[in-house]
C-alpha positions in Angstrom: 12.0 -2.4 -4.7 12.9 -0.6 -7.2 10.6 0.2 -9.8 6.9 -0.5 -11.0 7.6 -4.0 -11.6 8.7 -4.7 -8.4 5.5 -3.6 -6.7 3.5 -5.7 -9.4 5.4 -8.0 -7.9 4.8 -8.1 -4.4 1.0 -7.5 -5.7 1.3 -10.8 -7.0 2.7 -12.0 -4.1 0.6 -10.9 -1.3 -2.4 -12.5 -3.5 -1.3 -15.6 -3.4 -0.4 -15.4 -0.1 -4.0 -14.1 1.2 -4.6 -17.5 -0.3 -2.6 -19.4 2.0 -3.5 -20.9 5.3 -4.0 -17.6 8.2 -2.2 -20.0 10.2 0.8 -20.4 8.6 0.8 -17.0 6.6 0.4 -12.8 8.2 -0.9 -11.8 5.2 -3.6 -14.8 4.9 -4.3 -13.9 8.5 -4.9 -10.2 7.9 -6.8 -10.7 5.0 -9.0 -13.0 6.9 -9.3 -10.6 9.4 -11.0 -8.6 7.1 -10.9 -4.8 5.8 -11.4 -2.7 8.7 -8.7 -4.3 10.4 -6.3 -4.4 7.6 -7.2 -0.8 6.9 -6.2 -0.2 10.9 -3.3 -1.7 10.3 -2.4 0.3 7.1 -3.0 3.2 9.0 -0.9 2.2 12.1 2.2 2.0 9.9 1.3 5.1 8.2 1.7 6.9 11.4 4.8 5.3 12.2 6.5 6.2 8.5 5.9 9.8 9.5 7.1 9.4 13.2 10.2 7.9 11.3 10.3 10.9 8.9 10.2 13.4 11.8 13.1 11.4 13.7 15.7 12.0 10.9 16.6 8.2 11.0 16.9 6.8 7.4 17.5 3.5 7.8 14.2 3.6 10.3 12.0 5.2 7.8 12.8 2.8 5.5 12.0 -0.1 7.1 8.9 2.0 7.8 8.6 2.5 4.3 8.5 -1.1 3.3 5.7 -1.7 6.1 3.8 0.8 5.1 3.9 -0.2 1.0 3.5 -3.8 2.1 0.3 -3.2 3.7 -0.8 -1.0 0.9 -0.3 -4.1 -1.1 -2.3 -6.3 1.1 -5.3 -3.2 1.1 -5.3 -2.9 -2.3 -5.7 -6.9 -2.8 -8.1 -7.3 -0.6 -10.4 -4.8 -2.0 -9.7 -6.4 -5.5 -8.0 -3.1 -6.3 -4.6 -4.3 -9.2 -1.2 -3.1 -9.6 -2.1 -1.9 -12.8 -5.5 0.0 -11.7 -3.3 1.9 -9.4 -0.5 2.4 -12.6 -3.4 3.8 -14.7 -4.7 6.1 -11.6 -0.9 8.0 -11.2 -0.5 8.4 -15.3 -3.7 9.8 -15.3 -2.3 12.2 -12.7 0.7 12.8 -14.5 -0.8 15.1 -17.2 -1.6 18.0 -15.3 0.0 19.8 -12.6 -0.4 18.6 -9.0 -2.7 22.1 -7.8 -5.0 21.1 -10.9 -5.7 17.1 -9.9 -6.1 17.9 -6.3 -8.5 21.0 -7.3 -10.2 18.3 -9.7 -10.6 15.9 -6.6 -13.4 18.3 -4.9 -16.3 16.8 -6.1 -15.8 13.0 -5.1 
């Protein structure tokens, strides 16, 4: 991937594949699986991206990477949650420093 419009892609993709038979398809099976476990699993590979970050091993945190964005992708569908709502979320975040959104974030 290797800008926006390749993640809007694999948004696309992953819902249509949610779509597909859980037999034939991971991400129709995780989605059928429901939240919690795809959240679980989101999680899973979120540790294991950091493990890989800690090990010094690029090519392994890459493919950790892609595991981790992938599942993202299959969260963010299955909560009905767009490419585009996430765009809109990170420009939002993009006029002001970093101290001042986190600082902002202590009332949700």
């Amino acid at each position: 991937m290797s800008d926006r419009t390749d993640f809007d892609a694999l948004m696309k993709i992953v819902g249509e594949r949610a779509k597909a038979d859980p037999a034939q398809s991971y991400t129709a099976k995780l989605t059928a699986d429901g939240i919690p476990r795809i959240a679980r699993k989101f999680g899973e590979e979120a540790v294991e991206t950091v493990i890989a970050a800690l090990q010094e091993d690029d090519a392994h945190l890459t493919a950790e990477a892609g595991d981790l964005l992938f599942h993202l992708a299959v969260l963010l569908n299955a909560r009905g949650i767009s490419a585009e709502a996430l765009w809109q979320e990170l420009a939002r975040r993009t006029g002001q420093s970093g101290l001042a959104e986190k600082a902002s974030r202590k009332d949700r």
